[in-house]
N, C-alpha and C positions, 0 to 999 in steps of 0.2 A: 364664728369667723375664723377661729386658729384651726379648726377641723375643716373648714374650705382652700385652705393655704395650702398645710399637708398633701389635701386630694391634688392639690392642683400641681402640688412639685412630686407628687409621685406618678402622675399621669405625666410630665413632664421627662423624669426619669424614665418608663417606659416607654415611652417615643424616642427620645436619644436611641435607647437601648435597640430598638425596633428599628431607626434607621442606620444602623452601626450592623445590624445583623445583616439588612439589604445591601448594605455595600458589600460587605464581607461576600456575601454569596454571591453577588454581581462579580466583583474582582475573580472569585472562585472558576465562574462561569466564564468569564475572557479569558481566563489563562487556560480551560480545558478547550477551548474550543479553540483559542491562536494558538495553540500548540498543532493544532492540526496537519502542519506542514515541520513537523520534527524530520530529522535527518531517516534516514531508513537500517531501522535493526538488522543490519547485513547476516544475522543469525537467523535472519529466515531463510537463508537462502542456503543454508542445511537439512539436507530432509529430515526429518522428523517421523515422529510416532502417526502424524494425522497430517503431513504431507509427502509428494512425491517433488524435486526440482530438478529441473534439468538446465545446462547451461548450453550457448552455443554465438561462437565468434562470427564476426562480421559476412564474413565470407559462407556462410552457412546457413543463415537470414536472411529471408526475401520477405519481410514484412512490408518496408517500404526502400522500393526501388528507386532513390533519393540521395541529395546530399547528406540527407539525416537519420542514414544509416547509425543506429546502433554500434558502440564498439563490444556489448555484449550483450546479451537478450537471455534472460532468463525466464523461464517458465514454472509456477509453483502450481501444484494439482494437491488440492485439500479435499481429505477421504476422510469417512466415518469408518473404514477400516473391509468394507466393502465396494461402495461407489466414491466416485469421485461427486462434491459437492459444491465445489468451486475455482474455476480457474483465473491466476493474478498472470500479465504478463510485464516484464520492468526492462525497458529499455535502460544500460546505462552506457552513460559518455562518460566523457575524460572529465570535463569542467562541469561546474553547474551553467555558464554562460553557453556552453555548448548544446546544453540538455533544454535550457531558455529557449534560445534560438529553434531546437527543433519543436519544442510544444506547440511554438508559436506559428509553425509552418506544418505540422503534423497536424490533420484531421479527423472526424470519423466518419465522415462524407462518404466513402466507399470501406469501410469498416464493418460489415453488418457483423464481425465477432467478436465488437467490443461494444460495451455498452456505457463506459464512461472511461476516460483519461485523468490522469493527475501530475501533475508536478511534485517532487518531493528531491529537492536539491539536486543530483547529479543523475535522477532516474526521472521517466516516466511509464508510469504505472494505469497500465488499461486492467479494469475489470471485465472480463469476456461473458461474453451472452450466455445463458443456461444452455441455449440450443447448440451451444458446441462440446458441452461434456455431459446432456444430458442420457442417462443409461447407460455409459461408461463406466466399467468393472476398474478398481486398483488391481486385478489380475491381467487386463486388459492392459491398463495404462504399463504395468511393468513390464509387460512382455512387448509391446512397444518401445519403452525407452533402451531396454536391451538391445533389441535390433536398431536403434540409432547409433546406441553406445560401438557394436559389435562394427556400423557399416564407418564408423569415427567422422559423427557428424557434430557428437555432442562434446564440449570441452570439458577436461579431466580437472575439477579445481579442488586443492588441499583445502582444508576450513582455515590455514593462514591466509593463501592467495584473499579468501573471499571477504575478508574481517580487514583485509591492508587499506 
């Protein structure tokens, strides 16, 4: 009888133990996943070892010919050090209510170079199709951005401006 007690508060203890772990990991899992809309590491928007960025002011942007013109639009081109492998494009506004308003009024309806959008506080962030940098060379892409940089389409930003 006193060896049926035992089992039974130690299978009791491991059950606590066991839904103490579920929560733990549950709580773990909501907070990786509601983070999902964290603010944006504006240090991406420095080129890098395994990207290319370019920036470019309103007036130099015809993405959408709208009230919901971008006040900047950046462009990141992620290379394996050969090809380009992925392009991010981030609309940003001045306000996050400003960036609201246009999400909610920007579509992908005649978008075929994006393949998803996102909200991420005062940006909106379109992932672009493969078919728009597929077989694009980083030798390619550089000697392109030159020639934007050279014709002064593209905007000159210190890594302060872009971090403020």
């Amino acid at each position: 009888m006193e060896r049926r007690r035992v089992r039974q508060r130690q299978k009791r203890i491991i059950g606590a133990v066991l839904a103490a772990a579920v929560v733990i990991l549950a709580v773990v899992i909501a907070l990786s996943l509601g983070g999902r809309n964290r603010a944006v590491d504006e240090t991406i928007f420095e080129p890098g070892d395994n990207r290319l960025v370019v920036a470019m002011g309103a007036d130099m942007t015809s993405f959408e010919d709208s009230e919901y013109e971008p006040e900047v639009t950046r462009i990141i081109y992620y290379h394996n050090g050969k090809n380009i492998t992925k392009m991010e494009i981030y609309f940003e506004y001045q306000t996050e209510d400003e960036a609201k308003t246009a999400d909610e009024n920007i579509t992908l309806d005649e978008k075929d170079w994006a393949e998803s959008k996102t909200l991420n506080g005062r940006y909106i962030i379109f992932k672009v199709a493969a078919g728009q940098y597929k077989g694009l060379t980083v030798e390619e892409m550089q000697e392109t951005i030159e020639n934007m940089r050279a014709a002064g389409t593209l905007l000159e930003e210190t890594e302060e401006e872009i971090t403020e």
